[in-house]
N, C-alpha and C positions, 0 to 999 in steps of 0.2 A: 109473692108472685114475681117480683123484680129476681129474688135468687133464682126461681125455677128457671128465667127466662137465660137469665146468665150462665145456669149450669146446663143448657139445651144448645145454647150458642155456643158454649163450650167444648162440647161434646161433638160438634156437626166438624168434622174430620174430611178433607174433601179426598175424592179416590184417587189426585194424583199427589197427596201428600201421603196415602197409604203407598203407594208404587212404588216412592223416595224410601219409603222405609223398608219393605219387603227388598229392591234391590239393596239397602246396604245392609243387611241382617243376612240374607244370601252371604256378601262378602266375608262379613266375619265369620260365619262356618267353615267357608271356604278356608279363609286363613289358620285358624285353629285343628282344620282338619288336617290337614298339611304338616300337624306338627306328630301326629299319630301314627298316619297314614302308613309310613315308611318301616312303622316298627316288625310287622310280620314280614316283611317281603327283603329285608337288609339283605341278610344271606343274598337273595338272589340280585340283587343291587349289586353286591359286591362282587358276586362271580363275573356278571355285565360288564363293568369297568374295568376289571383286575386287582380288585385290592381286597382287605381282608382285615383280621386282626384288629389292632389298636386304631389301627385306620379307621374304617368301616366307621365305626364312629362319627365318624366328622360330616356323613351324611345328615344324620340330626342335630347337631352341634353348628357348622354352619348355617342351617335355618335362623336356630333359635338365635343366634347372635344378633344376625341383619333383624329380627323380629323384636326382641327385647330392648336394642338401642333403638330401635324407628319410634315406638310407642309413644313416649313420652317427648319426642320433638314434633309432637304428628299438628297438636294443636296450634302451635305456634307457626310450622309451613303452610297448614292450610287456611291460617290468617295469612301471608305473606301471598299466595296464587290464588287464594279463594277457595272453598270446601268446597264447590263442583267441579273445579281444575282440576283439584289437587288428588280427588276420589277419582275420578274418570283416567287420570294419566295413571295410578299408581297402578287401577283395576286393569290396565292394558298392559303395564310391563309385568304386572304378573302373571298375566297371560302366557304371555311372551318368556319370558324364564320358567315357566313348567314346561313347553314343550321344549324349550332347550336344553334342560334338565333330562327329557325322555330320548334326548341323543348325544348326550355325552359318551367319550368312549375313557373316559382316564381320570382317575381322582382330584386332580388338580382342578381339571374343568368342572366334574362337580362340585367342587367345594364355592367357586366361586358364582354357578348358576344358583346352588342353592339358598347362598348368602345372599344375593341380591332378591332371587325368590321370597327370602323373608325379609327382608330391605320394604320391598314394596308390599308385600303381602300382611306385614303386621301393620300398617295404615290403618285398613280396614276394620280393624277391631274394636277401635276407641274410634273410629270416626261414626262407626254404625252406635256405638254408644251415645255417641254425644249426637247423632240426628234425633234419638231417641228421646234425649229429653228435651231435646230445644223444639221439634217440630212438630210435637203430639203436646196435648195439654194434659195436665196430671190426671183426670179422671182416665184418659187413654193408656199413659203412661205405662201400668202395669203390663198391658196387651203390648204394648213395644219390649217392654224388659223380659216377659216371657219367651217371645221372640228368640230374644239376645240371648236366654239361658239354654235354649237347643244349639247355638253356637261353642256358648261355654262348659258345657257339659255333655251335650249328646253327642259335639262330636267327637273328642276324644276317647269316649266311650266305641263309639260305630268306628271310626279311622283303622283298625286294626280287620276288622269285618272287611269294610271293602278294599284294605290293599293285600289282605290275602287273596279272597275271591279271584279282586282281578289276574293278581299276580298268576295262580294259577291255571287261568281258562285263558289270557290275552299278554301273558310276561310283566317283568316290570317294568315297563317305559311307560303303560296306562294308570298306575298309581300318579302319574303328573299329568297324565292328558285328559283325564277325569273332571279335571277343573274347568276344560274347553267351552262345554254346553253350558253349563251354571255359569261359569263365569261372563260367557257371551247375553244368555238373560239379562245379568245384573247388569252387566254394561249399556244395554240399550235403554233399560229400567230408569239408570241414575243418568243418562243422557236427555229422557224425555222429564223427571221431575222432578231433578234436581233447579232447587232457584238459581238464577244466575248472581251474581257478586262482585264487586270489583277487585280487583290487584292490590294489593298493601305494600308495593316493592320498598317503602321507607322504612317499614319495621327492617329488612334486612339490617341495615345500622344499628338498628336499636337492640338487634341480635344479641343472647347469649353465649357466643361464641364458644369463650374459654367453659362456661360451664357445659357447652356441648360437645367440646373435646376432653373433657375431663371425664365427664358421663359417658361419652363413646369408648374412651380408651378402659374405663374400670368395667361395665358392664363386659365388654368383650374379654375381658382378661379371668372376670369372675367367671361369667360363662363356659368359656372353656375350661377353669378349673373345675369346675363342677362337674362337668362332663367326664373329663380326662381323669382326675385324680386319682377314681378307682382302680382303673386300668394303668396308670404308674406308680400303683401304691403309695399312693396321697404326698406327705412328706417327707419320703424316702427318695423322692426325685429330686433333683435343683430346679427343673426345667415346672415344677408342681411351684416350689418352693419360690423362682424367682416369680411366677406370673400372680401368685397369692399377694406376694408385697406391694406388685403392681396394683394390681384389686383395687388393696385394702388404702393405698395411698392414693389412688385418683379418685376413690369414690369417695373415703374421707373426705379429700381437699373438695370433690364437691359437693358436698352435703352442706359442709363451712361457708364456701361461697354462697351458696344459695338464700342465707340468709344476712347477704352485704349485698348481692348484686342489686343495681340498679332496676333491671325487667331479668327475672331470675328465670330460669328456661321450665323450672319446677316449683313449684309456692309450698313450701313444706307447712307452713305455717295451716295448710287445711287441713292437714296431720293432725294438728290439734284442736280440732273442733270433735267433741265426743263421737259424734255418728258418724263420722267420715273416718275418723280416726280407728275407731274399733271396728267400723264396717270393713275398712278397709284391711285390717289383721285378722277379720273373721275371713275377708278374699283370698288374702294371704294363705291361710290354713286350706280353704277350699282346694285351693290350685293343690295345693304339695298333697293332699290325699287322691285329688284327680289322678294327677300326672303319674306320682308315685306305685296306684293300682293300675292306673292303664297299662305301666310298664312292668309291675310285678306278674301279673295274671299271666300275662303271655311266655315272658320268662322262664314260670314253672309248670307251662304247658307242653313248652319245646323242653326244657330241660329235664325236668323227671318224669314225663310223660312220653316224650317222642314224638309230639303234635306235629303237624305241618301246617301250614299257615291258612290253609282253608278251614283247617280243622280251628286252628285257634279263634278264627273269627267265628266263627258259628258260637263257640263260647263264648267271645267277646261279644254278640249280638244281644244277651239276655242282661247285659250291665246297657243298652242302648234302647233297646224297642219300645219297653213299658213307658220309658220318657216321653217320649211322641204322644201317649197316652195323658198323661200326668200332667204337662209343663202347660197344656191351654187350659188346663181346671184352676189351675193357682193364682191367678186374678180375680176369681172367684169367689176361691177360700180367701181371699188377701182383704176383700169385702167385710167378711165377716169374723176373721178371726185375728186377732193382732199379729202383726208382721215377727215382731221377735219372736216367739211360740212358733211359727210356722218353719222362720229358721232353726230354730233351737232344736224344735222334732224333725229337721232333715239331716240335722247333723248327727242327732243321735241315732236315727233308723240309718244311714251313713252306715257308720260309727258297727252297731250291730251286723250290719252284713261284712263286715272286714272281721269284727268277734267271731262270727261263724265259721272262717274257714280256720281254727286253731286248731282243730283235730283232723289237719293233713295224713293221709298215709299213703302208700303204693299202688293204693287202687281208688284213691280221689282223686276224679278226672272229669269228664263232661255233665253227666247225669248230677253228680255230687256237688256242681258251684252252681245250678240251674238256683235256687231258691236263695243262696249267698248275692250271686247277681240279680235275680231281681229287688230282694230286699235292697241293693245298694244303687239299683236305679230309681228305685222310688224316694230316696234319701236325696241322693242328688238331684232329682228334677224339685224336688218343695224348696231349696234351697236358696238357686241364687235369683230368682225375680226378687224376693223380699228383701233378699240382703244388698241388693243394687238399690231397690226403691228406700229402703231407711239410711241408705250411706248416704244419698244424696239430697233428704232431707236440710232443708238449710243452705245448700248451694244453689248460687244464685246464676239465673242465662247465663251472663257474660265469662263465668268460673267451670263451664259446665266441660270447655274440653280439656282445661288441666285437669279439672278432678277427674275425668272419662280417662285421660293418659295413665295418669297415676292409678288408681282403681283398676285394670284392665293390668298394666304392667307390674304389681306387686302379684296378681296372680299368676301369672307367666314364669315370675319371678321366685313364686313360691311352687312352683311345678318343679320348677330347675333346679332349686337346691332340696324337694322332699324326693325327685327321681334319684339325684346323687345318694341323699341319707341313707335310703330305703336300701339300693345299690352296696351300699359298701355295710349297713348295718346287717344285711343277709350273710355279706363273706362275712364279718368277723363273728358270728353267729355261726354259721356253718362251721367255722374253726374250731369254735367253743363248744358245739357238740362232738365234733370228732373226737377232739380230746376230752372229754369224758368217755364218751362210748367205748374207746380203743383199749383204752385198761382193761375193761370189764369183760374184754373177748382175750383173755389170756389163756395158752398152754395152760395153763396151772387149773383151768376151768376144766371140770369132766365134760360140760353141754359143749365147752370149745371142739375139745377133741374130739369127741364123737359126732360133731358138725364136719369136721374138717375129713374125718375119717368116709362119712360117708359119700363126701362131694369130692374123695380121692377115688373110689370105686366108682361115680358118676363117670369122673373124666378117663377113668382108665377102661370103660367100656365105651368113651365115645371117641378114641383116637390115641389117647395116652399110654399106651403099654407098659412102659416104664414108670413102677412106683412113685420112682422121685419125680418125677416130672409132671403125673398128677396130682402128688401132693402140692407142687410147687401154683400149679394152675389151681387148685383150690385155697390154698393164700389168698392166693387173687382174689377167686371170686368172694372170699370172706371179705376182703379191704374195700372190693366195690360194693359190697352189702351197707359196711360204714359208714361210707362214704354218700351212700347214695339217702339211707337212713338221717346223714346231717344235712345233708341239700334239705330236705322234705324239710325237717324240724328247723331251718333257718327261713326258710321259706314262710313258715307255719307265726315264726316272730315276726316277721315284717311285717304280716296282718296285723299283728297285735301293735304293731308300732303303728303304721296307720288308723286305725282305732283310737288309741289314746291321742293321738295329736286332734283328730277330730272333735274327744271329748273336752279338749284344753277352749276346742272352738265355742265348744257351747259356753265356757265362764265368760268370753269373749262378749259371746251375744247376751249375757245375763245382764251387763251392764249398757246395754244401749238405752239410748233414752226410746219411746212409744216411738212410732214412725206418724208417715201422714196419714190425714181419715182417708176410709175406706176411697178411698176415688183413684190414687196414687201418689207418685213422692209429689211432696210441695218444694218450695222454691224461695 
């Protein structure tokens, strides 16, 4: 009777600590949506500003920088101003730099609106994680991590959806003014429930300083390599090549530090605790099959398809919608079925919808990924409530926002480096079927020549009069036939590379130990 009473008192959630939680789970969508958001609409981003090329880039590249370095110092400032200071200022400068962003006239300026845009905007991520499991009790718990996986998965899935849309019917200045009305809910949300806290202005001394300039300076250095590499042909740059050394030297030196400092800015040490440890590798993996498909799909919708950006979200919609469906069932299941199993079958239903699209061709296009994307919404929506709730199995209140830092930012972290892999594993792919295919359409082929023969009379009755000169424009179109035929087939492996990195997830998760009983994480 004594338990019943305590697991009832437990459970009595009052509705302004629900508010505290719906506004900061608002936030982290917002933020992670931001990181998507920009992918369909770039082109037109960049015609706006004036830039283009290798440039154009740096529109999601600065995000992601200000966003990957804030993460993991997030816990530690808003012990310093207090977690309702520190959520409420950050939720109003990011306000504030999206609409600034939606009036920029010059690349410079965007780089630096956007950087600060994810400056403040990655805050929100781990802070909504960690209200998550400090201000709901574990029977809740699940209904909060739920929450937080429409952040982590639906919206990068949706982000592509609506900044085509917008793009198309309102320009792209509203891919950032979108944030306005949501953002202004959440602000008034986290001003009426959030508790109030006092100032810790002493810890500033007790700061990790050197290890937050060491972490500052490698994350931005790796980030950008990540980003850039492709596009300067990785190691063939110096400018690749000096900012790699930089990386691999400030992040070394602080990893090292972290386990001498006095108040270490990151406790590596929860690394080693089994279920945080491999929770967190299995996040890891998450993120880089997210990030990786979010970026692929649309890629070879503009690219061997000729999609336009409306177009592309409307595809992008059916890897997004079914989520909404799925992610408030999975506390549920989380009840009755063991958490590992539940992860283990999202990664593998994952897993399967990225197997499926391996038989790409020239006429796989919208109809053809309808059933690829929902099988791989339904993978990702069972996945990360469980794999949040058994990582943090064992962590305790007071550990709850470094572990939220760290957990939150290896996925971000793993988006970064499986967007680059995926990225440069397509070219060298692409290359590697050109050169096979290009022998095999030789002169010396009779199917060659009487291809080429017949796309010489093609062109010579559609403007070409001159023999030579339609033979020469049927070259042509034969090298763009190859070429266009390696795009597709490299495309076609980069599923399969995302796929298998999902299936390495599942070993991942083989080895976790049980999670909490049915109610949610314990502590």
């Amino acid at each position: 009777m004594d338990g019943q009473r305590e697991r009832t008192a437990e459970a009595a959630v009052s509705p302004k600590t629900w508010v505290a939680v719906g506004g900061a789970l608002v936030g982290a969508f917002l933020a992670v949506l931001n990181i998507q958001i920009t992918n369909a609409s770039l082109p037109y981003i960049e015609g706006g500003i004036g830039t283009g090329g290798v440039y154009g880039t740096w529109v999601s590249t600065a995000y992601l920088i200000g966003e990957i370095i804030v993460i993991p110092l997030t816990d530690f400032l808003s012990r310093v101003v207090s977690l309702r200071r520190y959520l409420l200022a950050n939720t109003a400068l990011f306000l504030l730099f999206s609409v600034l962003c939606g009036h920029v006239h010059s690349l410079s300026e965007m780089i630096v609106c956007r950087a600060l845009q994810g400056f403040t905007g990655g805050v929100l991520i781990p802070l909504a994680f960690t209200i998550v499991m400090t201000m709901l009790p574990p029977s809740k718990q699940p209904i909060g991590l739920a929450g937080f996986s429409i952040s982590a998965t639906f919206a990068p899935a949706i982000g592509p959806t609506i900044g085509g849309y917008l793009t198309d019917y309102y320009g792209w200045p509203w891919v950032f003014y979108v944030n306005l009305v949501p953002g202004l809910v959440m602000l008034a949300a986290l001003w009426y429930a959030l508790p109030r806290s006092a100032t810790q202005f002493g810890l500033l001394r007790q700061g990790d300083w050197r290890g937050i300039a060491l972490m500052a300076l490698g994350l931005a250095a790796f980030q950008t390599v990540l980003d850039d590499g492709n596009v300067y042909n990785w190691f063939d740059s110096p400018f690749i090549v000096k900012l790699s050394l930089v990386a691999a030297l400030a992040l070394g030196a602080f990893a090292l530090w972290q386990f001498f400092a006095p108040k270490p800015l990151v406790n590596p040490r929860l690394l080693g605790r089994r279920n945080f440890g491999l929770g967190t590798l299995g996040n890891f993996l998450l993120g880089f099959a997210l990030y990786s498909s979010a970026y692929l799909l649309p890629q070879y919708l503009s690219v061997s398809q000729g999609f336009d950006a409306e177009q592309i979200g409307e595809v992008m919609a059916w890897t997004g919608l079914p989520q909404l469906v799925v992610i408030p069932l999975v506390p549920l299941l989380m009840k009755r079925i063991d958490a590992r199993l539940l992860v283990g079958a999202g990664f593998i239903v994952f897993a399967t919808g990225c197997f499926m699209n391996l038989w790409l061709d020239q006429n796989y296009a919208a109809p053809q990924f309808f059933w690829p994307n929902v099988v791989r919404a339904l993978g990702q929506a069972v996945v990360m409530t469980p794999i949040a709730a058994i990582a943090m199995v064992g962590v305790a209140p007071n550990e709850a926002g470094a572990a939220s830092g760290l957990f939150n930012m290896m996925r971000n972290l793993g988006g970064a480096i499986g967007t680059a892999a995926v990225e440069t594993f397509f070219t060298k792919r692409e290359q590697f079927h050109s050169a096979i295919i290009t022998p095999k359409v030789s002169l010396a082929q009779p199917a060659t020549r009487d291809r080429l023969a017949d796309l010489q009379r093609y062109f010579m009755a559609h403007g070409y009069p001159d023999p030579a000169g339609g033979m020469h424009r049927a070259i042509i179109a034969v090298g763009e036939t190859i070429r266009a035929q390696a795009t597709i087939m490299g495309y076609a492996d980069a599923f399969a590379l995302i796929g298998t990195v999902l299936l390495i997830a599942v070993v991942a998760v083989a080895m976790l130990r049980k999670g909490a009983a049915a109610g949610g994480a314990a502590h």
